[in-house]
Backbone and ligand atoms as CSV (ligand in chain L), in Angstrom:
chain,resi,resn,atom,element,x,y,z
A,1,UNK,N,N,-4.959,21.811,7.532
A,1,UNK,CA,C,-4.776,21.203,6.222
A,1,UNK,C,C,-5.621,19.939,6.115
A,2,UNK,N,N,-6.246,19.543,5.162
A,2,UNK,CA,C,-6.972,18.604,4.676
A,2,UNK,C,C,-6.255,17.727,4.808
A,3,UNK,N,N,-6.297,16.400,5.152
A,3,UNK,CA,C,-6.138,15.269,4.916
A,3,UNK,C,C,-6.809,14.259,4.008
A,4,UNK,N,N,-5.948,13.421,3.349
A,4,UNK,CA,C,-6.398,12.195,2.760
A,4,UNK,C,C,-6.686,11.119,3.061
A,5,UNK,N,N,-7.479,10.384,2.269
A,5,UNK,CA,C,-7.711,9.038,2.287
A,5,UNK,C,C,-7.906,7.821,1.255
A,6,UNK,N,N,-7.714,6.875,1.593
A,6,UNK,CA,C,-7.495,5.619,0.599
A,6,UNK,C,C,-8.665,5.028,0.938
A,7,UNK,N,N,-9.379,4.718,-0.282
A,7,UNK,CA,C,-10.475,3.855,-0.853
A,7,UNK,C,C,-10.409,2.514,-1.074
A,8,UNK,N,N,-10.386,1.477,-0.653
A,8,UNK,CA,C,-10.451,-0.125,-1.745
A,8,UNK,C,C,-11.073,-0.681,-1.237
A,9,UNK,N,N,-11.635,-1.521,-1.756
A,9,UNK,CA,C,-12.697,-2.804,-1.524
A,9,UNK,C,C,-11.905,-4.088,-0.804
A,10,UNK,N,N,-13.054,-5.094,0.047
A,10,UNK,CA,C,-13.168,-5.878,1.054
A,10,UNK,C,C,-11.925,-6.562,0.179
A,11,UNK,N,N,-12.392,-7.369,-0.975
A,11,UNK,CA,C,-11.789,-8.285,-1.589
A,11,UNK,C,C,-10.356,-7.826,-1.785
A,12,UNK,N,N,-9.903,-6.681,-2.211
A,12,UNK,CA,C,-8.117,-6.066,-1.997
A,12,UNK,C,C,-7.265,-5.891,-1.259
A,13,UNK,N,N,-8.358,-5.703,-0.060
A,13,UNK,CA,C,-7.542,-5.625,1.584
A,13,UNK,C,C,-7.017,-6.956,1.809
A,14,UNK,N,N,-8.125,-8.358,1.394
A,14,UNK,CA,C,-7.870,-9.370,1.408
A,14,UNK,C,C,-6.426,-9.799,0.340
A,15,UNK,N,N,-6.331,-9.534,-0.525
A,15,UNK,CA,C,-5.227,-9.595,-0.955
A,15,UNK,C,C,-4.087,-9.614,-0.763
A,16,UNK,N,N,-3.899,-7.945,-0.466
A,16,UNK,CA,C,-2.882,-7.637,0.329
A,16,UNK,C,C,-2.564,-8.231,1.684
A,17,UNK,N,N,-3.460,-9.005,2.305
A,17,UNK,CA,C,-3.233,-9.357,3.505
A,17,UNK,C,C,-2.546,-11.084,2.835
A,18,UNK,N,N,-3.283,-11.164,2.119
A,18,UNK,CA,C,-2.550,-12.941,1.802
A,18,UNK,C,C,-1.362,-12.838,1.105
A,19,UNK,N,N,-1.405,-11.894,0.356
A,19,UNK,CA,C,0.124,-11.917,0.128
A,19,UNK,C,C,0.666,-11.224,0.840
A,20,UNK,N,N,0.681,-10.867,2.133
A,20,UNK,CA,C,1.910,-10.603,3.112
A,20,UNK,C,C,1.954,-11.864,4.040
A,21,UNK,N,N,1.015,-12.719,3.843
A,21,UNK,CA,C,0.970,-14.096,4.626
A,21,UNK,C,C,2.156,-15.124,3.758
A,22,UNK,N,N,1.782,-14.951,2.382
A,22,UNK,CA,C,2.508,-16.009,1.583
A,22,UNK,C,C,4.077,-15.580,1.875
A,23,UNK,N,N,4.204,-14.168,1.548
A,23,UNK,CA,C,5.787,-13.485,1.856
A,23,UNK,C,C,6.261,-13.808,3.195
A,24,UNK,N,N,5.605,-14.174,3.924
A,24,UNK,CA,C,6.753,-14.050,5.373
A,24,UNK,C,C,7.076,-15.148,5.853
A,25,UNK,N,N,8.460,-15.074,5.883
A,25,UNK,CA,C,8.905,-14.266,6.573
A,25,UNK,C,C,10.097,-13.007,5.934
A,26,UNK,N,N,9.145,-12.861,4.712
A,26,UNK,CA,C,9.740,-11.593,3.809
A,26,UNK,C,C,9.044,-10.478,3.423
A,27,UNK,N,N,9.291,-9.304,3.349
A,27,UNK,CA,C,8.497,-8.390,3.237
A,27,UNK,C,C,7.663,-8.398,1.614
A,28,UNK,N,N,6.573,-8.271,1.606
A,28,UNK,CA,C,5.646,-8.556,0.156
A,28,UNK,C,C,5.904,-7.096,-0.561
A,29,UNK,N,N,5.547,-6.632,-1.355
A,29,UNK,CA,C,5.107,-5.279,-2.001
A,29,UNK,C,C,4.277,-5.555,-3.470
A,30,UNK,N,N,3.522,-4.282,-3.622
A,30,UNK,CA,C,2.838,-4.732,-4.412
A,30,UNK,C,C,2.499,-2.907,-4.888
A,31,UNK,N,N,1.534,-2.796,-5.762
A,31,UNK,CA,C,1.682,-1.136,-6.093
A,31,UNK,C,C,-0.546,-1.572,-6.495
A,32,UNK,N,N,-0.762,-0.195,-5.942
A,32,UNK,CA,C,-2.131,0.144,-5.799
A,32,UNK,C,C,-2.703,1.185,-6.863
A,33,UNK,N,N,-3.465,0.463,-7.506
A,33,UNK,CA,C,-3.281,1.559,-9.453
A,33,UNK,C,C,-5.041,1.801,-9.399
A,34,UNK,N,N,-5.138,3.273,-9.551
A,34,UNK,CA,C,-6.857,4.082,-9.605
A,34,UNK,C,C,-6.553,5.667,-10.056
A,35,UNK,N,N,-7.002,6.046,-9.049
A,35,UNK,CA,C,-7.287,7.794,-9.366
A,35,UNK,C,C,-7.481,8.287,-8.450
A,36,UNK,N,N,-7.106,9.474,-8.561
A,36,UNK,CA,C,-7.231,10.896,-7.672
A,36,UNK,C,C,-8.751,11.229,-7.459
A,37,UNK,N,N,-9.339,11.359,-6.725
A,37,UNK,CA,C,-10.453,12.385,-6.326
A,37,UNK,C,C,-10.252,13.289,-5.436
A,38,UNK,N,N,-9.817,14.653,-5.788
A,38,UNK,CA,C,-9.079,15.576,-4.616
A,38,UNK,C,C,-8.236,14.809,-4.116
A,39,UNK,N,N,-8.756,14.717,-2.567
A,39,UNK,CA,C,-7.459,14.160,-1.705
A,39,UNK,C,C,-7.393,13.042,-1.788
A,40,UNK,N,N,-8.454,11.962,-2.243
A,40,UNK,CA,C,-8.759,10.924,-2.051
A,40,UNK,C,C,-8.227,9.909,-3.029
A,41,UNK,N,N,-7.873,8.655,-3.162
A,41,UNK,CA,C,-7.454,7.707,-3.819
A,41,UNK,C,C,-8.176,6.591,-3.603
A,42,UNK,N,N,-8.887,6.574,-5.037
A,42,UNK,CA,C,-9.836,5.022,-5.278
A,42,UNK,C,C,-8.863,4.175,-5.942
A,43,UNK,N,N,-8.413,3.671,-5.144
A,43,UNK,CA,C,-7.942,1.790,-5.645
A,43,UNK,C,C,-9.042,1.230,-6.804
A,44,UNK,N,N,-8.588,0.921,-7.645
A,44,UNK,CA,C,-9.005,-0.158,-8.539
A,44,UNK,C,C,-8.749,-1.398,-8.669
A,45,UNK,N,N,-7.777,-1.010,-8.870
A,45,UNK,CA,C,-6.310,-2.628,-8.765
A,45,UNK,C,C,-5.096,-2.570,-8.083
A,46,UNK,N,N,-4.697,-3.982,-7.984
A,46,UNK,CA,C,-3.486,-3.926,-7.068
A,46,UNK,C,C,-2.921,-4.564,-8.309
A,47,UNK,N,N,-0.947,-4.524,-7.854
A,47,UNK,CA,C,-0.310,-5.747,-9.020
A,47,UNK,C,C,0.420,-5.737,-7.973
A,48,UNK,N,N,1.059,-7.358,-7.664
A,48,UNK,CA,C,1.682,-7.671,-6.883
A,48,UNK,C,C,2.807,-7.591,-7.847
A,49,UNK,N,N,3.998,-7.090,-6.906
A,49,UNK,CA,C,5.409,-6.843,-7.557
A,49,UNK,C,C,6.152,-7.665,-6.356
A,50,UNK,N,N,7.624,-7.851,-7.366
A,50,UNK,CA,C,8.734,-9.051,-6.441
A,50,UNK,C,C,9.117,-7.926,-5.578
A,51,UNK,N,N,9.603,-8.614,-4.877
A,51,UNK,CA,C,10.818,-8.027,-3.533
A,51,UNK,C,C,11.821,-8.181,-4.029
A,52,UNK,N,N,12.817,-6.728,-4.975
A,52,UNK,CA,C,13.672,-7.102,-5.849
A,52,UNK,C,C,15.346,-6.758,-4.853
A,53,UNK,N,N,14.842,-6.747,-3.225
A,53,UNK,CA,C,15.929,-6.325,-2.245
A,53,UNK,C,C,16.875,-7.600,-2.257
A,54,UNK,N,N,17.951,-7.204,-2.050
A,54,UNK,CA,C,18.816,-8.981,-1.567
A,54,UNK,C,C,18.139,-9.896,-0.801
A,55,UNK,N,N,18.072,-10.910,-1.153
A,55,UNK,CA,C,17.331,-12.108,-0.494
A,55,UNK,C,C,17.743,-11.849,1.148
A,56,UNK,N,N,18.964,-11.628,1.237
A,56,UNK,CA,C,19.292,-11.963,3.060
A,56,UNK,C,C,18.635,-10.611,3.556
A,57,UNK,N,N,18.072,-9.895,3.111
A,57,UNK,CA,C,18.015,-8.419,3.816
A,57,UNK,C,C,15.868,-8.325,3.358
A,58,UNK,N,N,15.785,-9.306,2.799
A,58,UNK,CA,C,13.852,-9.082,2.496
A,58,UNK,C,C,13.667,-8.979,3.833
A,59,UNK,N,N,14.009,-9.279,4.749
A,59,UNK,CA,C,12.796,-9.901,6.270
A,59,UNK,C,C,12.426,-8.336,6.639
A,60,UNK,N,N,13.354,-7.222,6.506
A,60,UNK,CA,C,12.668,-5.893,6.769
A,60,UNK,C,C,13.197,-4.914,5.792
A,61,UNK,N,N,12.867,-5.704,4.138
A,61,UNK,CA,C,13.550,-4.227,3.546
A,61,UNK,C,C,12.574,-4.756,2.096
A,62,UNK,N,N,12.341,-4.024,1.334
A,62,UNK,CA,C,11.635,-3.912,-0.006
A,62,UNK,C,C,12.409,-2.994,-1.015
A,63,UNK,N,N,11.965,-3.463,-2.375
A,63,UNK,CA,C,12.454,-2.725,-3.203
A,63,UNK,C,C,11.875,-2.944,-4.414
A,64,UNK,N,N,11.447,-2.477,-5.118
A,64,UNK,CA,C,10.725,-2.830,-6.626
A,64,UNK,C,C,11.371,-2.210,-7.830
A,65,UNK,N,N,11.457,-3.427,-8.725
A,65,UNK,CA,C,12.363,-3.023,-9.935
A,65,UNK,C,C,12.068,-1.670,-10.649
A,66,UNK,N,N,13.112,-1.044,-10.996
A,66,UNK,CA,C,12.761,0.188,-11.320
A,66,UNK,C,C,11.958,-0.034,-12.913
A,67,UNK,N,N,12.775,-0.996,-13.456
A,67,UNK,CA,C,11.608,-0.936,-15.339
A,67,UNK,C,C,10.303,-1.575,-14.776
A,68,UNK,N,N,10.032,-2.659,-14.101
A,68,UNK,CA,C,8.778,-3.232,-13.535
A,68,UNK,C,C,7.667,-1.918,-12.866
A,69,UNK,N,N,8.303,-1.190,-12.078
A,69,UNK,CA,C,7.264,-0.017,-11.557
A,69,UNK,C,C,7.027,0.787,-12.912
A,70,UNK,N,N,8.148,1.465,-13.715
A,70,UNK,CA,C,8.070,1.804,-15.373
A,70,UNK,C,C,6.551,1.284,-15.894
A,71,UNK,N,N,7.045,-0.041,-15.932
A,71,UNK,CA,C,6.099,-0.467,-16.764
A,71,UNK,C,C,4.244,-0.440,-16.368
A,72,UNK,N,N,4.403,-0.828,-15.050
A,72,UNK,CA,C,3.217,-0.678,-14.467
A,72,UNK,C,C,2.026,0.638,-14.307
A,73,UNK,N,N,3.565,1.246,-14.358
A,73,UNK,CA,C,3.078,2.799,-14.276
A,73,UNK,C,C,2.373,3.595,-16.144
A,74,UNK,N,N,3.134,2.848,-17.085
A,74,UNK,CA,C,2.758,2.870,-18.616
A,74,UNK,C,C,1.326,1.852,-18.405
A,75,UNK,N,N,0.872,1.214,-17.972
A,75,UNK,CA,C,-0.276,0.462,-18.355
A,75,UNK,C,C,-0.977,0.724,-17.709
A,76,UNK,N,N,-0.900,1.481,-16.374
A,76,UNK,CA,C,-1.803,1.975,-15.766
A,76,UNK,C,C,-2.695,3.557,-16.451
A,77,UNK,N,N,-1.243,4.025,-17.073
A,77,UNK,CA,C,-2.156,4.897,-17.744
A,77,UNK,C,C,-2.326,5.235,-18.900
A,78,UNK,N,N,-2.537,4.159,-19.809
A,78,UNK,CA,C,-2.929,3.466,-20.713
A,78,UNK,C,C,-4.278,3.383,-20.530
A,79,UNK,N,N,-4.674,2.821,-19.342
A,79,UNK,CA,C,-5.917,2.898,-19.324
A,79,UNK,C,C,-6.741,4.481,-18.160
A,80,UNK,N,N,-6.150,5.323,-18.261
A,80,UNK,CA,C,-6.523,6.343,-17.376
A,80,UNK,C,C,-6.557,6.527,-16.315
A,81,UNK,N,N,-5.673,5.211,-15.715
A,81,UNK,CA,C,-4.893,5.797,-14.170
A,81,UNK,C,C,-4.064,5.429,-13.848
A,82,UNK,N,N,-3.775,5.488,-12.623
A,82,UNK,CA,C,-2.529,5.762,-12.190
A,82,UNK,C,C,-2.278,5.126,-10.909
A,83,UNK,N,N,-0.688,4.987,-10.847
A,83,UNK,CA,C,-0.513,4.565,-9.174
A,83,UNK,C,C,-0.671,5.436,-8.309
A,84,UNK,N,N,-1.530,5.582,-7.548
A,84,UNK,CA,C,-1.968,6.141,-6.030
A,84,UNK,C,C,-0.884,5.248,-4.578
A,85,UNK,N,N,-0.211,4.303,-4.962
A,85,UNK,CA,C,0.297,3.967,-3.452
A,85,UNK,C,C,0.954,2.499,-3.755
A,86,UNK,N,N,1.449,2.374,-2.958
A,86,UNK,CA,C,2.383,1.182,-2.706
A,86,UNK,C,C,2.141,0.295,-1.620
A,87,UNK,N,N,2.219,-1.064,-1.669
A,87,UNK,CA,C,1.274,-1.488,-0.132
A,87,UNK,C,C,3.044,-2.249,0.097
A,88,UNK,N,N,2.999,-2.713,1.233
A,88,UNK,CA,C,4.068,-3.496,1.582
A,88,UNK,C,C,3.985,-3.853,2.772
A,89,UNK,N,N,4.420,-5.380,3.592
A,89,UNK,CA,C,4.647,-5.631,5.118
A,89,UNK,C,C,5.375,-5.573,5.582
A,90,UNK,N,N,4.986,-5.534,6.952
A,90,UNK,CA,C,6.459,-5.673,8.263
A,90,UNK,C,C,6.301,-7.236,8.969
A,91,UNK,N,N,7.066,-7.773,8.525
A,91,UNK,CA,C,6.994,-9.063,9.367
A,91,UNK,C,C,7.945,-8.943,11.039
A,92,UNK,N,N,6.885,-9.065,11.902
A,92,UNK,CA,C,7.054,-8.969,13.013
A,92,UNK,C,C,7.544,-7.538,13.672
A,93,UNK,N,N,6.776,-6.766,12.653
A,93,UNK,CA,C,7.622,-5.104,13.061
A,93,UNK,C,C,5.888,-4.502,12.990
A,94,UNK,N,N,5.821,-3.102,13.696
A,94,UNK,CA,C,4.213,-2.297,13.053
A,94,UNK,C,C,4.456,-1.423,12.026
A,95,UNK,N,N,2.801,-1.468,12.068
A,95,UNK,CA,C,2.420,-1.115,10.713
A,95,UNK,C,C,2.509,0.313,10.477
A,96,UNK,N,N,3.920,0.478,10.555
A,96,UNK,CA,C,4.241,1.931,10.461
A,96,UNK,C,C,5.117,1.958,9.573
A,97,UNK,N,N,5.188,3.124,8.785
A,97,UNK,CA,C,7.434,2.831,7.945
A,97,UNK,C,C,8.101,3.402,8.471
A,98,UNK,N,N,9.023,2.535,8.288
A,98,UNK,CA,C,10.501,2.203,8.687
A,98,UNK,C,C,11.257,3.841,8.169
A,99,UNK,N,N,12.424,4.333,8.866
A,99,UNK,CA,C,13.116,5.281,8.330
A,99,UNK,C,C,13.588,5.104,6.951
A,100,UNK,N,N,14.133,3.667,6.750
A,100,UNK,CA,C,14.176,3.202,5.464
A,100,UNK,C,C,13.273,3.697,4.243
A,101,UNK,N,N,11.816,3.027,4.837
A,101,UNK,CA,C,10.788,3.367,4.052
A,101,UNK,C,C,10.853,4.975,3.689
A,102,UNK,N,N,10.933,6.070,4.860
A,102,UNK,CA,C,10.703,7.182,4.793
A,102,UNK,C,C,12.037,7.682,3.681
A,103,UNK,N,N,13.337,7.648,3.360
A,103,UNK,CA,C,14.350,8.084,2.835
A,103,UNK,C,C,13.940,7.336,1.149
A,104,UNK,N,N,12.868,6.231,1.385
A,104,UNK,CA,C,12.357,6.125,-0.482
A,104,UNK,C,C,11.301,6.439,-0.802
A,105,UNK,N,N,10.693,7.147,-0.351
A,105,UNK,CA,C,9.350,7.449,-0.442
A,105,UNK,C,C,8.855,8.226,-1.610
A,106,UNK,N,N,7.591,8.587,-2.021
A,106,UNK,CA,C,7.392,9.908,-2.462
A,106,UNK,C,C,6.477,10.415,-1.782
A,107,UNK,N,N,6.042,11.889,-1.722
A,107,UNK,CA,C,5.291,12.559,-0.762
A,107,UNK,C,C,3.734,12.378,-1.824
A,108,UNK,N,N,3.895,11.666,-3.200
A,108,UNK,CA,C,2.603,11.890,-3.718
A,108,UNK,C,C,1.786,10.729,-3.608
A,109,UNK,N,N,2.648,9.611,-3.175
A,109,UNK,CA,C,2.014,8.014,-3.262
A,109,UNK,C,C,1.106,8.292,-1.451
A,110,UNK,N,N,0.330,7.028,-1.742
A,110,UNK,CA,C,0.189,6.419,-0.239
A,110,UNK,C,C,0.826,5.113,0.125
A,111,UNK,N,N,0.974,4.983,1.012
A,111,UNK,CA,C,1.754,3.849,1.844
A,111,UNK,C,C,1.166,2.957,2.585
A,112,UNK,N,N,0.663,2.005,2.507
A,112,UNK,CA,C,-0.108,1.031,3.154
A,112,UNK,C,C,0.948,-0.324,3.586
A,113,UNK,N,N,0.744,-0.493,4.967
A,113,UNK,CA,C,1.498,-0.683,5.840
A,113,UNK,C,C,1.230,-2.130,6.405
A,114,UNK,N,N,1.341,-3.505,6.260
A,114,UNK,CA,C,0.639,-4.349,7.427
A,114,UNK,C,C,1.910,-5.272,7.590
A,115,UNK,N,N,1.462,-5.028,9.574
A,115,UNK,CA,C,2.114,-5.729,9.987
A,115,UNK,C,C,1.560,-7.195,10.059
A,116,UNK,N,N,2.529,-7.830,10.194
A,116,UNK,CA,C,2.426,-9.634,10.167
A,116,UNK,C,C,3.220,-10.142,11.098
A,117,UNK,N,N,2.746,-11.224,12.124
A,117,UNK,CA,C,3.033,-11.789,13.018
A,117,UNK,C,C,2.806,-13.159,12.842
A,118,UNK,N,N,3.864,-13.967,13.240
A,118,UNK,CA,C,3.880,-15.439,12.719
A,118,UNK,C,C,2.717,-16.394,11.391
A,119,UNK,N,N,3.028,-14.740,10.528
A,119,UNK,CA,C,2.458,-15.711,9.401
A,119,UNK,C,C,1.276,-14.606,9.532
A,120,UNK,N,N,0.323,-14.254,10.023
A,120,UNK,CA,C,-0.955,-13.478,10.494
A,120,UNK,C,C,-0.856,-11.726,10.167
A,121,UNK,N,N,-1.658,-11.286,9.259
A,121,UNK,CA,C,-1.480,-9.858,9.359
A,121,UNK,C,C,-2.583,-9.655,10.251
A,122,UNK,N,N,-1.947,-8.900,11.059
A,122,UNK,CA,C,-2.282,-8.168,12.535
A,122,UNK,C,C,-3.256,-6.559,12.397
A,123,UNK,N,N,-2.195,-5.885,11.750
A,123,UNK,CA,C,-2.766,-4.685,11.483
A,123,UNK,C,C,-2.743,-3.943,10.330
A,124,UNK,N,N,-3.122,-3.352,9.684
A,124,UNK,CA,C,-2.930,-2.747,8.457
A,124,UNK,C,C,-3.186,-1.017,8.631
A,125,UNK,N,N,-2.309,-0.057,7.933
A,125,UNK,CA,C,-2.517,1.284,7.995
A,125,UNK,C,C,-2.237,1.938,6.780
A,126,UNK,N,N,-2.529,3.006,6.743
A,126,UNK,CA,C,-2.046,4.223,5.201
A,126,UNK,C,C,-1.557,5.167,5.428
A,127,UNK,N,N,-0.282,5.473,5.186
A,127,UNK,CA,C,0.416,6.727,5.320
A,127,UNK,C,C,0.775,8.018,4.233
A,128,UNK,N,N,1.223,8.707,4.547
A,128,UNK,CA,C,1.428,9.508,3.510
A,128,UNK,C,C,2.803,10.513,3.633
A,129,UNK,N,N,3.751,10.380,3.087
A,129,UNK,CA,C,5.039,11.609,3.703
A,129,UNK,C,C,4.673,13.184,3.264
A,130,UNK,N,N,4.900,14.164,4.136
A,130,UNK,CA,C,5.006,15.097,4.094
A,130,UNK,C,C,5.693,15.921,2.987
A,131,UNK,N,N,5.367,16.821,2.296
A,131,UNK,CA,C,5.790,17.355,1.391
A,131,UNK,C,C,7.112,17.975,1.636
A,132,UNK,N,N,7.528,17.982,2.530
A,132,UNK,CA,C,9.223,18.385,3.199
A,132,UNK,C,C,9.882,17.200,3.550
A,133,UNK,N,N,8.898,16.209,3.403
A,133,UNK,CA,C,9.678,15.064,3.601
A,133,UNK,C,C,10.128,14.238,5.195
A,134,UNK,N,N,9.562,15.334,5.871
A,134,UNK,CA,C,9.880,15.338,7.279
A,134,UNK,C,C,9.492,14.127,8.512
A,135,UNK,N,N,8.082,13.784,7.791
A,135,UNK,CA,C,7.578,12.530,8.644
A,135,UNK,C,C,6.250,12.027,7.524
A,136,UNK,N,N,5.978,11.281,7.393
A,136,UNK,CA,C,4.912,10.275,7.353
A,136,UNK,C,C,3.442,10.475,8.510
A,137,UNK,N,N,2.400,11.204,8.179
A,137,UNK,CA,C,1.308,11.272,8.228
A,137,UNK,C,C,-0.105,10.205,8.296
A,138,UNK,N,N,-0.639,9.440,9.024
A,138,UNK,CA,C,-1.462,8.598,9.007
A,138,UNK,C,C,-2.449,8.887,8.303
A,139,UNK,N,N,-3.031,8.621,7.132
A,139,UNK,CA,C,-4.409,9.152,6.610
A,139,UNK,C,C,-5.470,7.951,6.891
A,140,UNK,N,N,-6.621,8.297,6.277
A,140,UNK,CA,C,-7.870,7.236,6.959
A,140,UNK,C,C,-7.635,6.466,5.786
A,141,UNK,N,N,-8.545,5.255,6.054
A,141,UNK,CA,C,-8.586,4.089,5.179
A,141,UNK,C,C,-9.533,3.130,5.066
A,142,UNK,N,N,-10.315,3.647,3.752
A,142,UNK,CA,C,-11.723,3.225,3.651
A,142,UNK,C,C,-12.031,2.134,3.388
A,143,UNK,N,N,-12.461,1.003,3.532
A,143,UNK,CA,C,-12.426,-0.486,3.346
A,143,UNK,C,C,-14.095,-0.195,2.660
A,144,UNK,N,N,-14.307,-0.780,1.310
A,144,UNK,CA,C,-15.216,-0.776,0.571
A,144,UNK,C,C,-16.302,-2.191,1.164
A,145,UNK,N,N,-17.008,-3.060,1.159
A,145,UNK,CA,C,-18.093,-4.002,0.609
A,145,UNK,C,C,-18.146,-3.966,-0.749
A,146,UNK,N,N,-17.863,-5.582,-0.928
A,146,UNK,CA,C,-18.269,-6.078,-2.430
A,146,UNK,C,C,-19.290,-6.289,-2.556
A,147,UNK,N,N,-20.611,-5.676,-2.111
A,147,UNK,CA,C,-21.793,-6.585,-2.079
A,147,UNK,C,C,-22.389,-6.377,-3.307
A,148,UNK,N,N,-23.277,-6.771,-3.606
A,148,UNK,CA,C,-24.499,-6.376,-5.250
A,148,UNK,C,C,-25.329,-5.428,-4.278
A,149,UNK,N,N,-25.332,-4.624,-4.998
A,149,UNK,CA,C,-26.482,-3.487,-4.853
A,149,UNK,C,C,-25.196,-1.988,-4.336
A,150,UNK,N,N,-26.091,-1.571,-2.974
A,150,UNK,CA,C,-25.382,-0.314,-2.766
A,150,UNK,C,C,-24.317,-1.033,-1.902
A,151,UNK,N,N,-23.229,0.033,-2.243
A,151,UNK,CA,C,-21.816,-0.191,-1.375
A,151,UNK,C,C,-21.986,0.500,0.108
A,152,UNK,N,N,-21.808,-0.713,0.905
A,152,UNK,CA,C,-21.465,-0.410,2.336
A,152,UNK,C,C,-19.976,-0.030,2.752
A,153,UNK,N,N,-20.165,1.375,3.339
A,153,UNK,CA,C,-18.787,2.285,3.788
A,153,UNK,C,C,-18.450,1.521,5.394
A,154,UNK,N,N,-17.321,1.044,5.464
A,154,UNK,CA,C,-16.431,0.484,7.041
A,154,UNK,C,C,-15.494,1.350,6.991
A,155,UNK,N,N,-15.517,2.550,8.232
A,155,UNK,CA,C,-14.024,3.214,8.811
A,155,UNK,C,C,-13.291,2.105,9.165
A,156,UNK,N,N,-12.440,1.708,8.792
A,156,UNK,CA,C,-11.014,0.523,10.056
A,156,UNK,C,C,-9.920,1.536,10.593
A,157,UNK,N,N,-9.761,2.189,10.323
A,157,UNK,CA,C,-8.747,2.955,10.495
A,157,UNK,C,C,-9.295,4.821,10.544
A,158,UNK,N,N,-8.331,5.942,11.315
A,158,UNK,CA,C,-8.384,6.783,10.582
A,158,UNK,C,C,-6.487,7.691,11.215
L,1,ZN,ZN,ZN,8.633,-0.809,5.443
């Protein structure tokens, strides 16, 4: 079976990495809005969303308002796309999900994963759950160049 992969540029990874710096020692989330190409998902934009979990329980748990994802999800395709994935951290845990994670998932999003260590994201990954729901799948994860001219391709992951 084919596998997928996630697309975004230098400057988004960076993002996501500072806001899992600003969040911790709480888990960040945020939702990753582009398009389908076959298997593939080009990031366009990110929107950082709250951690709408009980304050005492953020340090390893996330949750995003259900009208807030609604809405995000109406303006995303408004303009002709769509959410492809959800990013979120593990402070002081890896960059894997949690069983937690796996029992909210959907099998159509991707899951982008970074762990954070005293403040520092460490590692970052992209997952994907199984259409049975059974486990979470590592897919590759294409880190773009912002440069002017032609775009330079970096594997970090696969
Ligand atoms: Zn998690």
């Amino acid at each position: 079976m084919h596998e997928g992969q996630i697309v975004l540029d230098q400057q988004m990874l960076g993002e996501i990495h500072s806001h899992a710096s600003v969040a911790y020692p709480e888990e960040c989330c945020g939702l990753m809005i582009g398009r389908l190409e076959g298997s593939t998902k080009m990031v366009n934009s990110l929107k950082k969303m709250k951690n709408a979990y009980e304050p005492s329980e953020r340090y390893h748990r996330y949750t995003i308002d259900p009208m807030e994802y609604l809405n995000a999800e109406n303006e995303a395709e408004s303009l002709g796309e769509e959410i492809v994935g959800i990013y979120h951290s593990h402070p002081n845990a890896p960059a894997k999900p949690s069983l937690f994670d796996k029992s909210h998932a959907w099998p159509t999003l991707s899951y982008v994963v970074v762990e954070v260590r005293q403040g520092k994201p460490v590692n970052t990954a992209s997952w994907v759950l199984k259409e049975d729901r059974s486990e979470f799948t590592q897919e590759g994860m294409q880190v773009v160049a912002v440069t002017s001219g032609n775009k330079s391709m970096k594997q970090i992951s696969k």
